[in-house]
N, C-alpha and C positions, 0 to 999 in steps of 0.2 A: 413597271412594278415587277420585282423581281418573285418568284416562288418560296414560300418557307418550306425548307426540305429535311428538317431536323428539329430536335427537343427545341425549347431556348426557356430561358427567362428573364423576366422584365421585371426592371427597375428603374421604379419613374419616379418623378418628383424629386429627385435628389439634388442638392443643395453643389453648389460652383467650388471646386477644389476637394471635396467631401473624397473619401476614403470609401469605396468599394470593392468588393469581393466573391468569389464566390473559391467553395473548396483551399489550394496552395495558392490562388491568381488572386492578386490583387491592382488595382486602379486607381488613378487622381480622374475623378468624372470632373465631364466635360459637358457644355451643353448638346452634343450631340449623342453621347453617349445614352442606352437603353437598355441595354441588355448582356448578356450572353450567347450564344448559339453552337449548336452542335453538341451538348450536354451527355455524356454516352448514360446509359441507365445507370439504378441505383442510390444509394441515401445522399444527399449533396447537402452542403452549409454556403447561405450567401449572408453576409455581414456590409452595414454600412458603418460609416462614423461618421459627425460631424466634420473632422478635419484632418488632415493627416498625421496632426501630430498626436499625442496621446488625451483621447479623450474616450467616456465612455462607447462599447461599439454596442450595437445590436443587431442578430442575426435568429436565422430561420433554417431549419431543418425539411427539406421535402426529398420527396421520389421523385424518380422519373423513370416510370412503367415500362420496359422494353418494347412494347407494342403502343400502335397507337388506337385510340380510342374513338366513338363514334365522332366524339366534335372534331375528331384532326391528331395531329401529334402534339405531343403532349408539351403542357406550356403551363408553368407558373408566373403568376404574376406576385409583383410585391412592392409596394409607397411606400416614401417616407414621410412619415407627418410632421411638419415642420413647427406645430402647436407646441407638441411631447417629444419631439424630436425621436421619436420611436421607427423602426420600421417592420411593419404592419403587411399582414400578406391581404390581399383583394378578395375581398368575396362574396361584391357585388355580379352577379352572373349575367349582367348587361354587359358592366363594362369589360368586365372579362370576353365575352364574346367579341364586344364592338376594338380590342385591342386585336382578338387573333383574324377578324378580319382585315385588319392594316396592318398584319404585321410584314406582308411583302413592302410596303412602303418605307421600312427603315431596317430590311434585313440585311444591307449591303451595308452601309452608311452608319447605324445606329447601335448596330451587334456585331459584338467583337468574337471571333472565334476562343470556344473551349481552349482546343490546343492550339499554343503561341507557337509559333514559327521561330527557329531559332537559326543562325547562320554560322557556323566554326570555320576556320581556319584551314581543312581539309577538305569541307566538305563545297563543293561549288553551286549547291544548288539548296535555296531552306531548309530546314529539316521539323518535322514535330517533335516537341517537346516530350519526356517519357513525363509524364504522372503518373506518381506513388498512390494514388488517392482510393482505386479501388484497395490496392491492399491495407493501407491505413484504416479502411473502415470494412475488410472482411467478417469481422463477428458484429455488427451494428445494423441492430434487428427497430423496427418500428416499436415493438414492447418494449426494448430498452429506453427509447428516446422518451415516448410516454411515460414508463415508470419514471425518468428522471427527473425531466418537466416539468409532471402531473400534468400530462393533458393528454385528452383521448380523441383528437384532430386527424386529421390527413396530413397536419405543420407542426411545427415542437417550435416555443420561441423561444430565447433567453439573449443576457446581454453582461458583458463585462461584471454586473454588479450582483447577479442572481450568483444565490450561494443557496449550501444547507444551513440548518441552523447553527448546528456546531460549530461553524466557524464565521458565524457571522460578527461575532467580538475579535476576532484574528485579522480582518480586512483595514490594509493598511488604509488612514485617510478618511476613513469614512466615521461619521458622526453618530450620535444616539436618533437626528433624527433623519438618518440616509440611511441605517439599519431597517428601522420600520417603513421606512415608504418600499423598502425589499418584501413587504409580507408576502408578497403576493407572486412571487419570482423565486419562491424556495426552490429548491432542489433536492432530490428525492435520492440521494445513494445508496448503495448498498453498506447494511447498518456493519460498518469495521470497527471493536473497542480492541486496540493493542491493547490496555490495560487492562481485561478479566478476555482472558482465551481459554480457559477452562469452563467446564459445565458449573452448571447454579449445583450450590451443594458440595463441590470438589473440596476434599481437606487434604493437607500436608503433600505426599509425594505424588500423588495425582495433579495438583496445582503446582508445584515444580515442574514437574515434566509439561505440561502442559503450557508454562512460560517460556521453555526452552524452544521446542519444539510446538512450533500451531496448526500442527494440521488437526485437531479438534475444529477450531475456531472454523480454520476453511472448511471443513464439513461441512458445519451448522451452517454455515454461510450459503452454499449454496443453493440451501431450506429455500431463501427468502430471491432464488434468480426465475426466470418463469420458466415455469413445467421442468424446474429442478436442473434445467442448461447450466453446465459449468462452465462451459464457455462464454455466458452473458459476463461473466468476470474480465476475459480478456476484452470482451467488447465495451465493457465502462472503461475500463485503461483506457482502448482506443481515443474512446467519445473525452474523457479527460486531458487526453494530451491533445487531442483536437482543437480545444477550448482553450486551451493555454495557449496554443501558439496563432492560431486567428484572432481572437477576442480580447486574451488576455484577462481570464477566470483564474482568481485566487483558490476559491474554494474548490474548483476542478483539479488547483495544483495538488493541495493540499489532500486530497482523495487518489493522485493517481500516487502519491509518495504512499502512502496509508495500503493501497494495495500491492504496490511493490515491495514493502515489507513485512507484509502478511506471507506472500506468494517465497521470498526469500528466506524465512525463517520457519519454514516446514522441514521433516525431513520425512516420517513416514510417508504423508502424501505426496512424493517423488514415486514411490513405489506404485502404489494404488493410482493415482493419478498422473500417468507419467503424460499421455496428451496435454491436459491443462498448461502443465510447467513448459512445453517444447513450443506450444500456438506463442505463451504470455511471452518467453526469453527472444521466439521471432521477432513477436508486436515491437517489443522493446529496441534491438536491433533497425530495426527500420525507423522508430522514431527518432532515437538516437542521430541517424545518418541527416536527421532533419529539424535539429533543435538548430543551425544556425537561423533559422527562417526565423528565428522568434525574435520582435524586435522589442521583447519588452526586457530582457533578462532574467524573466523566473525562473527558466531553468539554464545553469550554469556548469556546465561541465566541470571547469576550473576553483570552483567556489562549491558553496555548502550542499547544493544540489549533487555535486561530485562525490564532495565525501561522502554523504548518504549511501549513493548508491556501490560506490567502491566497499565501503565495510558492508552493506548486502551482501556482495557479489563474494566476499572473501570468507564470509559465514557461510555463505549458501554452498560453493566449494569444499566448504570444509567438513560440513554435514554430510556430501552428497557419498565421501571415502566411507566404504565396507557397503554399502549397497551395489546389488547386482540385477541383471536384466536385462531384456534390449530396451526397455524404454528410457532404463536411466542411461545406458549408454548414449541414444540419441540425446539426453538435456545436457551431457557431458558434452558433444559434439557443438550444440547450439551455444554453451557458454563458452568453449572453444573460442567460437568464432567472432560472440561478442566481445571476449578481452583482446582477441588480437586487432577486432577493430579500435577499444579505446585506447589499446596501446600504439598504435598506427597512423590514428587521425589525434589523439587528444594526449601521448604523451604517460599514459599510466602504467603505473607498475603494481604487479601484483605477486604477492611471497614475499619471500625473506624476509632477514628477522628487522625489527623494530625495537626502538629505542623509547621504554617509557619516560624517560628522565634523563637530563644531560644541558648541559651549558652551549649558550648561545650568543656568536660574537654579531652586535648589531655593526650596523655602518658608520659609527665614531670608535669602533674599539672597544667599546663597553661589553662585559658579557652579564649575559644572563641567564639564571638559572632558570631552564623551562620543563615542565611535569605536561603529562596525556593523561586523559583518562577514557580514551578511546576504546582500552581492553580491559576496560573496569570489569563489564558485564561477564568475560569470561574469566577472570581469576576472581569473581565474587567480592568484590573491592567497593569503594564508595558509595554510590546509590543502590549499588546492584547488594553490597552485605547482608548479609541473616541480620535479621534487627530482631529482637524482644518484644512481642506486641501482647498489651492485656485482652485478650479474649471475651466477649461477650457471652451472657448467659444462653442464646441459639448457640455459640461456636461451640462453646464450652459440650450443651449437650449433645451435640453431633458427634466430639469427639469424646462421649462417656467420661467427661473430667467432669469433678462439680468448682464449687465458685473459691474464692482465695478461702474461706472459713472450713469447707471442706477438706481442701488440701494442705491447711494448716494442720487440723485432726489427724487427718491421713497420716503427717507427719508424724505429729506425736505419738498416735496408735503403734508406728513403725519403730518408733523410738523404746517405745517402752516393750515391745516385744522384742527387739534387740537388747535390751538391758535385764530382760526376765530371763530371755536363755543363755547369756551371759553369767546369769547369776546362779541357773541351773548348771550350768558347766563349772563354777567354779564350786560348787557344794560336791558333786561326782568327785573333782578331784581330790577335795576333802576328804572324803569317804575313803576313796582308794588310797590315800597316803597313811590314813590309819591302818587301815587293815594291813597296808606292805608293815607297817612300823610293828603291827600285833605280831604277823608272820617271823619279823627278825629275830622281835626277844623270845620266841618258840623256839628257836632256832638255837640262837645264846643256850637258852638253857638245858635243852638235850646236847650240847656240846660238853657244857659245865659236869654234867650225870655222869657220860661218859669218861669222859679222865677220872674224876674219883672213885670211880670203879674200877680202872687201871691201875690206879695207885693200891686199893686193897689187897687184890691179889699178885702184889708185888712184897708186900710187906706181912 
């Protein structure tokens, strides 16, 4: 019997060809398969599935303490329950026990090393594999995993189908009554409304500015992260694209898109907050480098997920001109380095001018006429237009206007004071035409005096 000489953990009970995981590593189990070992500390995710192919998965969230503890080095265990097809962490402290004393029995044979051994072309002898995985989950704090859960454990669970509420009408597939048997699997985000980013109360150019530019919103935002950390922001990113690419969490996608254009459609808090924007442009960069892993297709470079992030990335650039600093120079540097990654690995181009309209030849010859409205929002065009809206009796009084009967009044009060000194001005010039008119024939006739006085003394 060999020595346990490292973290590990166990996973038992798991079903023949079943889909396991823990962290980037994943498995087709085997009947001798048990575990993991050599686990280096810090927040870990193990995931099973039923089968390899797509089906829902379920995974757990634990530590692994740097030090070891008085029972031994540190070791999670975790079943799958074959009833609910769930996978459920152990926490009976028999069995727990009676596993870490056998666990030299299957530490050779039954647990696969953390780091995979890998062999190149160069190299003549294995090599360890680099894992991303600490930096992937540098801001991913145990308060975060809790708050997002709701649970206040030593473990955090969830599974492909746990969502928030807000998008549990959004999850493709799923039924009115695969919604509700979720009650109990919500998930807790950090509350993002793109649509009201201005304060309660905000009227006219306060709420323009404040739609343009959100760093309002990210403020407030960070009200609700714990002990007021703005960096628990990059650490949901993290814990969101972690989910997406293990599990396959819709409504984690759906929240890391939701902070990513929060974070890109700031501009003053570049300034103020130059840290947040340099950690979040990193996170992003290194997930990036890691969306092939994903085998479900949510996030697509080439497709809708692309463009999303490209018109971020071109707005956020565009905002960032006439600020100064060194902090904003460093988010200059980091977005640097992200566009020449996707223009290196994925092909993107970023500038130059664009073409909202113009004709397009398909592959029979046919053309056709095609229209964007991609730049709606910045020339104020389509959805984005000043629209006409009737104002309610609150709005109305907030902004000291009274209701349509008032400002009918208004009018005509306006009108007919208009028409009264109109009518004062035209009486003035009445006035003053007589009197020039009085003045002339005065005039006329000390002309008239004058010659026949001439003439007298002529004659």
């Amino acid at each position: 019997m060999e020595t346990a000489d490292s973290s590990a953990l166990l996973l038992l009970d798991l079903p023949q060809q079943a889909l396991a995981g823990i962290d980037l590593l994943t498995f087709t189990t085997t009947s001798r398969f048990k575990g993991v070992k050599g686990i280096p500390p810090g927040y870990h995710f193990t995931f099973v599935g039923s089968s390899t192919a797509f089906s829902e998965r379920h995974g757990i969230w634990f530590y692994i303490s740097p030090e070891a503890t008085s029972a031994g080095l540190p070791l999670f265990v975790a079943k799958w329950d074959a009833e609910t097809e769930v996978l459920v962490p152990e926490t009976n402290e028999t069995e727990r026990l009676r596993w870490r004393a056998n666990l030299g029995g299957i530490w050779r044979e039954g647990l696969t090393p953390y780091r995979q051994s890998t062999t190149t072309s160069d190299a003549e002898e294995p090599q360890e594999e680099v894992v991303d995985w600490s930096k992937l989950t540098s801001y991913i704090t145990g308060a975060l995993l809790a708050r997002v859960t709701v649970s206040r454990t030593d473990h955090w669970s969830l599974s492909s189908a746990s969502s928030a509420k807000r998008d549990l009408e959004d999850i493709p597939g799923l039924t009115n009554e695969d919604i509700n048997s979720q009650a109990d699997k919500e998930l807790s985000f950090l509350p993002i409304d793109l649509k009201q980013t201005w304060r309660e109360g905000a009227t006219g150019r306060e709420r323009t500015d404040a739609a343009q530019d959100r760093s309002w919103a990210l403020t407030n935002l960070i009200k609700h992260c714990s002990n007021g950390d703005m960096m628990e922001i990059v650490g949901e990113l993290q814990f969101c694209f972690l989910m997406i690419l293990t599990i396959n969490n819709f409504s984690c996608l759906e929240q890391w898109k939701r902070i990513l254009t929060l974070l890109f459609t700031c501009r003053s808090a570049v300034v103020t907050k130059p840290d947040l924007f340099v950690q979040a442009i990193k996170a992003l960069t290194l997930q990036l480098q890691h969306c092939k892993l994903a085998d479900s297709g949510l996030i697509d470079l080439a497709d809708e997920g692309g463009s999303l992030l490209k018109d971020l990335l071109i707005r956020f650039r565009k905002g960032l001109q006439g600020l100064g600093g060194v902090g904003v120079e460093e988010i200059v540097d980091e977005i640097d380095d992200l566009e020449d990654y996707l223009r290196t690995e994925h092909g993107w181009q970023f500038g130059g001018s664009f073409a909202k309209s113009g004709v397009l030849e398909l592959d029979d010859g046919e053309e056709v006429r095609m229209d964007t409205t991609a730049y709606d929002e910045d020339d104020e065009l389509g959805e984005y237009a000043p629209q006409i809206v009737d104002l309610t009796p609150e709005q109305a009084r907030l902004l000291n206007v009274g209701g349509a009967d008032d400002l009918h009044h208004s009018f005509i009060k306006t009108s007919l004071r208009e028409a009264e000194s109109q009518g004062e001005d035209s009486e003035d010039d009445e006035e003053e035409s007589e009197v020039g008119a009085h003045n002339i024939d005065e005039s006329d006739e000390e002309e008239e005096a004058a010659e026949l006085e001439d003439m007298d003394s002529r004659y």
